[in-house]
C-alpha positions in Angstrom: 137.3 41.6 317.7 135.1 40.8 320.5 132.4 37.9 320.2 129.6 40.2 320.8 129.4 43.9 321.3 129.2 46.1 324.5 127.2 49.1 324.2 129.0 52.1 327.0 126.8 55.0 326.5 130.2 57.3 327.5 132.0 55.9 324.7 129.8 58.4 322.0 129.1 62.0 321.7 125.6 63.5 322.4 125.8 65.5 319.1 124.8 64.8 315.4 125.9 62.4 313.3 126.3 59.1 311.4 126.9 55.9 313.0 128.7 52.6 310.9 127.6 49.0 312.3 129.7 46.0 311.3 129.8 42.9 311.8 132.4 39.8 312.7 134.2 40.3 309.2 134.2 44.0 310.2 131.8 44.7 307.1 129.3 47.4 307.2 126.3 45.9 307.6 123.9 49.0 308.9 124.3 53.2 308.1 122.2 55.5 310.0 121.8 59.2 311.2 121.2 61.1 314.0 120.7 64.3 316.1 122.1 62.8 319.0 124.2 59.8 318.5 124.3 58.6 322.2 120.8 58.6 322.9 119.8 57.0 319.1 122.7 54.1 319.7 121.5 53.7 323.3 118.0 52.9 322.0 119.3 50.1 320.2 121.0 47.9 323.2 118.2 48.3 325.1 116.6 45.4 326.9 112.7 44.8 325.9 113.1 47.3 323.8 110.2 46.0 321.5 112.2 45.9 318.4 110.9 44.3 315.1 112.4 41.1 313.3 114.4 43.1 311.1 116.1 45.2 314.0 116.8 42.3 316.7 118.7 40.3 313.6 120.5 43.6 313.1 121.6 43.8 316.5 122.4 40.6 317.0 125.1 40.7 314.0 126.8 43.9 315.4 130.7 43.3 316.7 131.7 47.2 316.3 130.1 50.4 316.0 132.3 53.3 314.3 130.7 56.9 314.4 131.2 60.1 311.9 130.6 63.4 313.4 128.5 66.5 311.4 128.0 69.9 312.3 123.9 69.7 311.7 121.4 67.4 311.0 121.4 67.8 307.6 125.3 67.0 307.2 124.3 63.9 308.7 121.1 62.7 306.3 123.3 63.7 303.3 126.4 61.6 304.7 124.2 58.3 305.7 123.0 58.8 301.9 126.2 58.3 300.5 127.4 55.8 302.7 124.3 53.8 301.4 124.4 54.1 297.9 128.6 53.3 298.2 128.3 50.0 300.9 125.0 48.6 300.2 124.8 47.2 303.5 122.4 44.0 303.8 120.2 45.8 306.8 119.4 49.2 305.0 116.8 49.6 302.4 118.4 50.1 299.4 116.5 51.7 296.7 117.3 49.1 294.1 114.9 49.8 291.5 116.4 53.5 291.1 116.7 54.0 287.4 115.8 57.8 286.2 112.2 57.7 284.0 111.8 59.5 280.9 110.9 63.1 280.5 110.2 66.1 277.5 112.3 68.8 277.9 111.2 71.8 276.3 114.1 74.6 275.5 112.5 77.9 276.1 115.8 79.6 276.2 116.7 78.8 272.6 115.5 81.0 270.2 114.0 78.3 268.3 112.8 75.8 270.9 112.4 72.2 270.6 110.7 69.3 272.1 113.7 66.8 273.2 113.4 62.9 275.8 115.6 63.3 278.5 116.3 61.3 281.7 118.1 64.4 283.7 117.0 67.6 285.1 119.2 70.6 284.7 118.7 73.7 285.8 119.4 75.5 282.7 116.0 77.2 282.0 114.2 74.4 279.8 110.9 73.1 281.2 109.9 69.2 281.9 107.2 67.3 281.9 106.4 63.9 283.1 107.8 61.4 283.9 106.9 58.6 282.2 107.8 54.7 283.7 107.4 53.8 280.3 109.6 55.1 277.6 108.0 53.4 274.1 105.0 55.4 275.4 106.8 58.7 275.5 108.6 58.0 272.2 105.2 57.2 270.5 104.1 60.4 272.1 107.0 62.2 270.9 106.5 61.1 267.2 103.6 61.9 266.9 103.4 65.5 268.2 106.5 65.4 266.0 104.2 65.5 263.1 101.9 68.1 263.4 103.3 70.6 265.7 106.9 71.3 263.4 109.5 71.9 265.3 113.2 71.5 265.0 114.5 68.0 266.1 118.3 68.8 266.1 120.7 69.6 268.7 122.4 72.7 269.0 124.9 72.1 268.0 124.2 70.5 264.9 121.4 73.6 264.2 124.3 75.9 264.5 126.5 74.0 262.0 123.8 72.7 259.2 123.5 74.0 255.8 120.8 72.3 254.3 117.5 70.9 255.5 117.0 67.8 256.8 115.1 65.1 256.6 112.4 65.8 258.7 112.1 69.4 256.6 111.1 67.3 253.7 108.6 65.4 255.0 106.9 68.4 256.9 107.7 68.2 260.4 110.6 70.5 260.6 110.1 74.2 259.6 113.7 74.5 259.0 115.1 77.3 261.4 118.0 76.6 260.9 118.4 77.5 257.3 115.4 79.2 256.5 114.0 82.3 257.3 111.1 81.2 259.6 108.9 83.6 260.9 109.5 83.6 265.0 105.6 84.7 265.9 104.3 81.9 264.0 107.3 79.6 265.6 106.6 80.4 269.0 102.6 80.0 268.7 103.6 76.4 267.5 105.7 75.8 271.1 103.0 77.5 273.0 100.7 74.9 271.5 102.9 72.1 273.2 103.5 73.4 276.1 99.9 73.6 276.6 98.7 70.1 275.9 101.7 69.1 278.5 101.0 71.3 280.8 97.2 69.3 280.8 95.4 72.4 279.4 94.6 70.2 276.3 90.8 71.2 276.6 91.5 75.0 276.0 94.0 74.6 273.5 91.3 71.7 271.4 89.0 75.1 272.1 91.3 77.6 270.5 92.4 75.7 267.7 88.7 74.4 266.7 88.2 78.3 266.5 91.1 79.0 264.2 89.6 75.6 261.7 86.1 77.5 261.1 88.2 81.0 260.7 90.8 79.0 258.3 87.5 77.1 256.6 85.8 80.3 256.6 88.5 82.1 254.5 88.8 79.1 252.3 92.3 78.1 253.3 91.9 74.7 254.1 95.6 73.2 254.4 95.4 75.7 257.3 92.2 73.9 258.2 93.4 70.4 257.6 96.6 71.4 260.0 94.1 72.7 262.7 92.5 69.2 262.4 95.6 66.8 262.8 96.8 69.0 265.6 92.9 68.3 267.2 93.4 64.6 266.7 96.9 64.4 268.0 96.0 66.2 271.0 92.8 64.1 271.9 94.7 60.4 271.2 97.8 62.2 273.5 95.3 62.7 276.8 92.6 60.1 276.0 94.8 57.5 278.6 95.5 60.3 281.3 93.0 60.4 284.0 91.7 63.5 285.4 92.1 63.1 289.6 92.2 66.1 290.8 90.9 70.2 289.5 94.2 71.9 290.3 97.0 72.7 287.9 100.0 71.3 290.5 102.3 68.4 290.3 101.9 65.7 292.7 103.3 62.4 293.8 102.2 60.5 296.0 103.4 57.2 298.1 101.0 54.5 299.8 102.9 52.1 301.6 101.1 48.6 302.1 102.0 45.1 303.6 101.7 42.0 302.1 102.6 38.4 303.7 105.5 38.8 301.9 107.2 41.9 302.8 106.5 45.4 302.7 105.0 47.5 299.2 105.4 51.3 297.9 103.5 52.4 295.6 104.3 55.6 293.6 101.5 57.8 291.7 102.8 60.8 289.3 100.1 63.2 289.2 100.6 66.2 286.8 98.5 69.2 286.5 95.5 67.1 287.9 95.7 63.8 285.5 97.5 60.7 286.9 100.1 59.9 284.3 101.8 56.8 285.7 102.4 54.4 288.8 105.4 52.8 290.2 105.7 49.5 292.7 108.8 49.0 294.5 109.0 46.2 297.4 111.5 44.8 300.3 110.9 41.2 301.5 110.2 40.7 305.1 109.3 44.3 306.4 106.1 44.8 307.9 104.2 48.2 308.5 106.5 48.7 311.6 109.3 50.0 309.3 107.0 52.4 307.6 108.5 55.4 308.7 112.5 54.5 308.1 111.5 52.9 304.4 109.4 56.2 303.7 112.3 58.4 304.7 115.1 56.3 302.9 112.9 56.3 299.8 112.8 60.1 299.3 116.3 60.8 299.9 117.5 57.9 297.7 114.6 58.3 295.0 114.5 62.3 294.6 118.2 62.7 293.9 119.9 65.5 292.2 118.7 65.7 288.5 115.4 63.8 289.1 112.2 66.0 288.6 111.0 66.7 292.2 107.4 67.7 292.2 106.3 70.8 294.6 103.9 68.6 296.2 104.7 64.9 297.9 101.9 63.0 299.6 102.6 60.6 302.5 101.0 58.3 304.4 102.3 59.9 307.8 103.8 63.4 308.7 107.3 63.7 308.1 109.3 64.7 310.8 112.9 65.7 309.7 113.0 68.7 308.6 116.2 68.4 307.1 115.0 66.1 304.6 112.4 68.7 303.1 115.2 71.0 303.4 117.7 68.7 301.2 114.7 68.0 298.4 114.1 71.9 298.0 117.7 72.3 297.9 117.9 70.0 294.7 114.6 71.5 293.3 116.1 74.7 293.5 112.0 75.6 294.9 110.4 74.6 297.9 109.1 71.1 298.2 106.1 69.8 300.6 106.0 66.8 302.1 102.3 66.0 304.0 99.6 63.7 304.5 96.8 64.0 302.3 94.4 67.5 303.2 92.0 67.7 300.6 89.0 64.4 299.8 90.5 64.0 296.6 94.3 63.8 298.0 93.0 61.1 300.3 91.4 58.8 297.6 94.3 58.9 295.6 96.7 57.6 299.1 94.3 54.8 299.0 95.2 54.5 295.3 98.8 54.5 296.0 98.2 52.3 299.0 96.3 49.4 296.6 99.4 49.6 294.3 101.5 49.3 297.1 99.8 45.9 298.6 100.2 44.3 295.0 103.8 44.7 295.0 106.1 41.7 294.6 109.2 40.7 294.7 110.2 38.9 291.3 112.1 35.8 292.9 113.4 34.4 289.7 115.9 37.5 289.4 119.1 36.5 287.1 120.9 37.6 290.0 119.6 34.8 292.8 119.5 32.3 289.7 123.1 33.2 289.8 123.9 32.9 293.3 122.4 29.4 292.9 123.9 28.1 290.4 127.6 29.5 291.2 127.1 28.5 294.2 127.7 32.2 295.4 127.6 33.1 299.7 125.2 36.0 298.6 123.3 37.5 295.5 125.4 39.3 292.9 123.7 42.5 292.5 126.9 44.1 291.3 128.6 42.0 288.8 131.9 43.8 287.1 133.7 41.8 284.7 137.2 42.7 283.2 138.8 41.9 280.0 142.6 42.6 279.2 143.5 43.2 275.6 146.4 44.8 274.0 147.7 45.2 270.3 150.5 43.1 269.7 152.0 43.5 273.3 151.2 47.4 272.9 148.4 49.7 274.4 148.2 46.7 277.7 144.6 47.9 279.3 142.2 45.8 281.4 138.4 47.4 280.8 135.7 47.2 283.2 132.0 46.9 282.5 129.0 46.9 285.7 126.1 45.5 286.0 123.8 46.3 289.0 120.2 44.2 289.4 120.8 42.7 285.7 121.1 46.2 284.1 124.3 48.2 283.1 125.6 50.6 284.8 127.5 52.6 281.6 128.4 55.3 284.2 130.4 52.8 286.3 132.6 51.4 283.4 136.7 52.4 283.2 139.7 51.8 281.8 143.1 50.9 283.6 145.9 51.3 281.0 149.6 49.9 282.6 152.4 51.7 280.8 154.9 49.9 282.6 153.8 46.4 281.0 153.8 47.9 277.6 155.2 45.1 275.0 154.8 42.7 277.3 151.4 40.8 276.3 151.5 39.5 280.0 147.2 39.3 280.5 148.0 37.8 283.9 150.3 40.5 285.1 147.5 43.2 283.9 145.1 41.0 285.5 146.7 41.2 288.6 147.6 45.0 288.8 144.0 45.4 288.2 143.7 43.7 291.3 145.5 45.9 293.5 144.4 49.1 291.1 140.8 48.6 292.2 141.6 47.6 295.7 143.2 51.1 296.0 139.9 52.6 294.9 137.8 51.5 297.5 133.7 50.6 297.3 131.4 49.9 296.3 132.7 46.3 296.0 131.8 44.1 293.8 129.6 41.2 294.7 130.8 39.2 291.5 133.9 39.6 289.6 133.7 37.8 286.3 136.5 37.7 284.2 137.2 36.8 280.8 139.4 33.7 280.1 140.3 30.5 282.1 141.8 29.2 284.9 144.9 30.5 284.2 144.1 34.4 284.4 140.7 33.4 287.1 144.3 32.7 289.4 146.1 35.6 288.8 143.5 37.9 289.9 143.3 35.4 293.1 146.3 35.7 293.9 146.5 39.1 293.6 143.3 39.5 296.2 145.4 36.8 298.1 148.1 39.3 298.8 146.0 41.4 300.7 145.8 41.0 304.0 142.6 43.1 304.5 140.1 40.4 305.5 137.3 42.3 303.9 138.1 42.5 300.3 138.5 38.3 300.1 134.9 38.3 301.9 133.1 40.7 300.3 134.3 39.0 296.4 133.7 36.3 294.9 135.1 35.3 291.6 134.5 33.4 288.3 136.3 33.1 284.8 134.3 32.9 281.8 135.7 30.7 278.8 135.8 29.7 275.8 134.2 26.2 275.2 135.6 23.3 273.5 134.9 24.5 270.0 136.5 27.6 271.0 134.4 29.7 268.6 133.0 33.6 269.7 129.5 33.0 269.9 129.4 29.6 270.5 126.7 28.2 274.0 129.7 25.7 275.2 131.6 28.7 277.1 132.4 27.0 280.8 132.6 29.3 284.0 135.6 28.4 286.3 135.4 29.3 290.2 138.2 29.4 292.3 138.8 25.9 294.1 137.1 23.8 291.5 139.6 22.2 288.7 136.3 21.8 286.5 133.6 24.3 284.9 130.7 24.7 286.6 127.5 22.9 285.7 125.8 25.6 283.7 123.4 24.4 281.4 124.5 25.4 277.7 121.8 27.8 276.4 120.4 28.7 279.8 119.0 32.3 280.7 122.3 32.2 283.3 124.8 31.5 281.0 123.0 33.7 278.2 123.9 36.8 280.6 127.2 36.1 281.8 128.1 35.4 277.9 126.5 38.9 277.1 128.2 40.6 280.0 131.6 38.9 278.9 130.9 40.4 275.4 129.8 44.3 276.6 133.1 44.1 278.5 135.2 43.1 275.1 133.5 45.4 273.0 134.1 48.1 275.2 137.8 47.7 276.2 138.3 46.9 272.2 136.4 50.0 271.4 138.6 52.1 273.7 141.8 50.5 272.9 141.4 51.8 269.2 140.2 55.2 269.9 143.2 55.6 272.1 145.3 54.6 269.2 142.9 56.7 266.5 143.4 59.8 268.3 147.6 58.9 269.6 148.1 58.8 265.5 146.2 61.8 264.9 147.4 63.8 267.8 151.0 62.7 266.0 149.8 63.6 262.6 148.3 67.3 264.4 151.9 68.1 266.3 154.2 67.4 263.3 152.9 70.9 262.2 154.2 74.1 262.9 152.8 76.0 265.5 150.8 73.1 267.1 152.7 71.6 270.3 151.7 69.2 272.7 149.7 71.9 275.0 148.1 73.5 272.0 147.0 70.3 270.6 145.5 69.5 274.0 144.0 73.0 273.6 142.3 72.0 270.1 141.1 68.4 271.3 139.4 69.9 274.3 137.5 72.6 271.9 136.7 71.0 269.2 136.9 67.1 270.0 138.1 65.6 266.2 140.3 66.6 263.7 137.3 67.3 261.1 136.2 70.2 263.5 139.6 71.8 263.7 140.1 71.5 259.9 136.9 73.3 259.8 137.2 75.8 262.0 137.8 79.4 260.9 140.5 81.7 262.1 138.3 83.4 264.6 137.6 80.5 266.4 141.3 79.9 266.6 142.3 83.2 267.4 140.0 83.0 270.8 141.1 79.9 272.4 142.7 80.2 275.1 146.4 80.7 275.3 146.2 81.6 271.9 146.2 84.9 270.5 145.8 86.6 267.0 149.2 85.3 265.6 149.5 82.1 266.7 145.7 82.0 265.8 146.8 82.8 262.0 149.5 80.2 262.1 147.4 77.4 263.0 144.9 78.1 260.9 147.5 78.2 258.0 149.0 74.8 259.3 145.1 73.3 259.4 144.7 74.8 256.2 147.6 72.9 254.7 146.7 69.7 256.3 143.1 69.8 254.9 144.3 70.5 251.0 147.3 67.7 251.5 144.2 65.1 252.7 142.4 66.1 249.8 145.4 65.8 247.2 
C-alpha cells in the first residue's frame, strides 16, 4: 500500500453510494454517503479546500478508498448506517450514548388492557408514552397509578393461565379479570382515565372526576368518593414536575446543538402533548459548530432507530436537506415524520432551551474505559470489551461463552455461546480457547477493542497464538489482549486477581481494590455466570429431551415440535389434547398418543 493516497477522479462512478476510507493498517477509519460518489470524494482532495481540523486529520490518514454502489440515495444513508454501528471508525460520530429510554405501553388491543414499562416500540396496536431518561422516575410513576387506577399487572400469558387472584387483587390494585367476572364498561372507563393523564389531558380528567366525588358524596357512597379523591391526588403529584411549553396536543423533540471549548454539545428535549418531560446531553470532543450539519444528520439516523418512539414532530437548528433521511424515519414510524427549524415563538424558545443544554455538555474524562487504556497500557480506548470463559463438565459439554461490554455497560444482546463437539472429553481450555480464536475471526466485526479472558498466562497464549496464525494484518491491530487471574490466595472473590498482557512475564500494576480492577473482576464474573448458566441448561433440557423421547410416539422432530410450543416440560405435561392435536405435523391420533404418553409421565413423577 502506497505511502499516501492519490485521488484520480476517473477511478469512481458519478452515481450513489457509500465510500470506505482506510488507513495504513487498511482499517476503516471514515464511512460516508453519497448521491454522487465522484464529485463528494473529489471534494475531499481538494487543495485549499477550507476543511476543518477534524477533516484535514482525516485526510491526511487515508491510504485507500473502497466504494459500495446503491441504486438510490436512500440505499446509501441506510448502508453508511450499518457500516457505522458495525466498524466504529475513529473519524465518524458515533452515537455512543445510544441506550433505548423507558416508556408505558398501554395494550388497547387486549380485552382487558394494562399499563406495562417497556424500552421497544412494536407496532402491534398498543400506545406509548414518554420517554423517560430516567427509569426510577417512571417506576415510581408506575406504582403509583398502580394503586388507584386497578388494572391488571400480568402478562398474557400468565392472565390466560391463572386460576386464582394474585397478589395485587388482595391488596386492591388488580380488579381480577382474569378470574373474576369484571364488568368491561367500568374496566375500560378505568383505562380511559390513564390514557388521559398520559396523554397530558390531566386538567380535564381532575375536572371530570371532581364531578363524579360530589355525585358519589351526594349519594352517600363515599368509598366511591374516597376513590375519586386518591385518583385526584395521584394525578396532580404525576404532572406537578412536567412543564407546560407549548398549547398544542403533539409530540415534539427538539435538538440544539452548542459549542463549548471543549468540543461540540447536543442537547435533546422530549416534549409531549405540550409539557416538556425530559432532556438529554450527548457530546464529541474537538468538534466545533462547523460539523453541525454531519453530527445533526448522523444523530437522527443512529438515535431514531427501528423500535425507538419517533415523535411526528423533530425541531432542528438548520433545514434538513436529505430527503431520504425523513423518508427512512417515517418508514420506521410507520407515519410521516417532520424534520424543521422552529416556526412558531414558542418552538423557537424551546431551540434556545435545547441549545443551553447543549453548551453544558461534557465529556466525563474519567471514563472506566480511558482509565483502562491507561493503566493497560492499551494503543486506544476499550469501548468494546468481550471477555471469554471456557468451562466444561468433567471434560464434557466443552463451550467457551462470551459476554460484551460497550462504554462500561453490557451489551446482553451481544453475548454467545461456542460449544466444540469435536473436543468433547478432552478438558483441553487452551484448545477451546484457541478455536474460539479462529470461530470469531470467521464472524467478522465489530472487533473487539479489548479481549479479556479468564485465567493466566497459559490460556492469555493460546488465544495469541491463535490470532498469531492469522495472516490478516488487521485482526492483530485492531485487538488487544489481557488474562484475568486468580491471585495468590486463589480464592473467588478475593481483590489480589492479577491481569497478564501479552509480552510481559509479570501482572500488570493494578492497584488491588481499584475502580479498574473492580470492573474487569465483575466483567470476568458476568462472563462465568453466564457460560455456567448455559452449560447447565444445555444439560437440563439434553436430560429431559432424553427423558421426553424414551416415550412412545415422541421422536426427535416431535420433541423439537413440543419444545418450540411450549418451551418446558411442565407446559407439555399440562397441556390438554387439543393443544396437542393442533401442532403442527401432528394430527388427531398422534395428538391422542402424546397426550396419553404425557399423561403417563406426569402420574409416574407424581408416584
Amino acid at each position: 500500500m502506497s505511502e499516501t493516497f492519490t485521488f484520480i477522479s476517473s477511478d469512481y462512478p458519478d452515481s450513489p453510494g457509500v465510500y470506505l476510507m482506510k488507513n495504513a493498517r487498511g482499517r476503516i477509519i471514515y464511512v460516508g454517503k453519497a448521491k454522487r460518489l465522484r464529485r463528494r470524494l473529489a471534494s475531499y482532495f481538494q487543495k485549499n479546500a477550507g476543511h476543518t481540523p477534524k477533516t484535514r486529520a482525516l485526510v491526511a490518514n487515508v491510504r485507500q478508498v473502497d466504494i459500495l454502489l446503491t441504486g438510490t440515495e436512500k440505499e446509501a444513508l441506510l448502508l453508511e448506517n450499518g457500516l457505522i454501528k458495525k466498524h466504529r471508525p475513529r473519524y465518524n460520530v458515533v452515537l455512543k450514548d445510544d441506550k433505548q429510554y423507558v416508556l408505558f405501553r398501554l395494550d388497547k388491543q387486549s380485552r382487558f388492557p394494562r399499563l406495562s414499562i417497556t424500552r421497544k416500540v412494536t407496532r402491534d396496536g398498543s400506545v406509548y408514552f414518554g420517554p423517560f431518561t430516567s427509569a426510577a422516575a417512571a417506576r415510581a410513576t408506575w406504582k403509583l397509578l398502580g394503586k388507584v387506577f386497578p388494572l391488571r399487572k400480568c402478562s398474557d400469558h400468565v392472565f390466560r393461565n391463572r386460576v386464582r387472584p394474585c397478589l395485587y387483587h388482595d391488596i386492591h390494585q388488580c380488579l381480577a379479570p382474569c378470574v373474576k367476572d369484571v364488568d368491561h364498561t367500568m374496566y375500560m372507563d378505568q383505562v380511559r382515565r390513564v390514557e388521559m393523564l398520559l396523554s397530558g389531558k390531566s386538567g380535564e380528567l381532575v375536572e371530570m372526576l371532581r364531578r363524579r366525588m360530589e355525585e358519589a358524596s351526594e349519594r352517600l357512597e363515599f368509598e366511591l368518593a374516597a376513590a375519586c379523591r386518591d385518583q385526584i391526588r395521584a394525578v396532580q403529584k404525576t404532572v406537578e414536575g412536567q412543564v407546560a411549553v407549548i398549547h398544542d396536543n403533539r409530540d415534539r423533540d427538539v435538538i440544539g446543538l452548542g459549542e463549548n471549548e471543549n468540543g461540540l454539545g447536543l442537547g435533546l428535549l422530549f416534549v409531549r402533548r405540550g409539557r416538556l418531560l425530559d432532556e438529554k446531553q450527548f457530546f464529541w470532543p474537538g468538534l466545533t459548530l462547523d460539523e453541525g450539519p454531519e453530527v445533526l444528520e448522523s444523530f437522527l439516523l443512529q438515535y431514531y432507530r427501528t423500535g425507538r418512539f419517533i415523535p411526528s414532530v423533530i425541531i432542528a437548528p438548520h433545514d434538513v436537506e436529505d430527503g431520504a433521511l425523513a423518508e427512512v424515519l417515517a418508514e420506521r414510524r410507520a407515519a410521516p415524520v417532520r424534520i424543521a427549524p422552529p416556526q412558531s415563538t414558542q418552538e423557537k424558545k424551546l431551540l434556545e432551551i435545547a441549545r443551553s443544554v447543549a453548551r453544558q455538555a461534557r465529556q466525563d474524562k474519567d471514563t472506566i474505559s480511558r482509565r483502562l487504556m491507561k493503566v493497560l497500557r492499551l494503543r486506544q480506548e476499550p469501548l468494546r470489551i468481550e471477555c471469554i470463559d471456557a468451562s466444561h463438565l468433567g471434560g464434557t459439554g466443552m463451550r467457551v461463552g462470551q459476554v460484551v461490554f460497550e462504554e462500561g455497560r453490557r451489551n446482553k444482546e451481544a453475548s454467545r455461546v461456542y460449544s466444540f463437539p469435536d473436543l468433547e472429553g478432552s478438558g483441553d481450555d487452551y484448545a477451546a480457547l484457541a478455536a474460539w480464536t479462529r470461530r470469531r475471526l470467521e464472524s467478522g466485526p465489530p472487533w473487539p477493542d479489548l479481549v479479556l479472558i479468564d485465567g493466566g498466562r497459559g490460556q492469555l497464549s493460546a488465544v495469541e497464538a491463535a490470532l498469531g496464525e492469522c495472516a490478516d494484518e488487521e485482526f492483530e491491530s485492531c485487538w488487544e489482549l489481557a488474562a484475568i487471574a486468580k491471585g495468590p490466595s486463589r480464592r473467588a472473590g478475593e481483590l489480589d486477581d492479577q491481569i497478564f498482557r501479552p509480552g510481559r512475564k509479570n501482572p500488570m500494576p493494578l492497584k488491588s481494590g481499584g475502580a479498574e480492577l473492580l470492573f474487569l473482576q465483575m466483567v470476568r464474573d458476568t462472563a462465568h455466570r453466564f457460560v455456567l448458566g448455559r452449560q447447565r441448561k444445555a444439560r437440563k433440557k439434553a436430560v429431559l429431551s432424553s427423558e421426553l423421547t424414551s416415550l412412545p410416539g415422541i421422536g426427535p422432530k416431535t420433541a423439537r415440535i413440543l419444545w418450540d410450543r411450549f418451551g418446558s416440560l411442565d407446559a407439555m405435561l399440562e397441556a390438554d389434547a387439543a393443544d396437542l392435536r393442533a401442532l403442527p405435523g401432528v394430527g388427531r391420533k398422534k395428538g391422542e398418543q402424546i397426550h396419553a404418553a404425557l399423561l403417563s409421565l406426569k402420574k409416574a413423577r407424581k408416584g
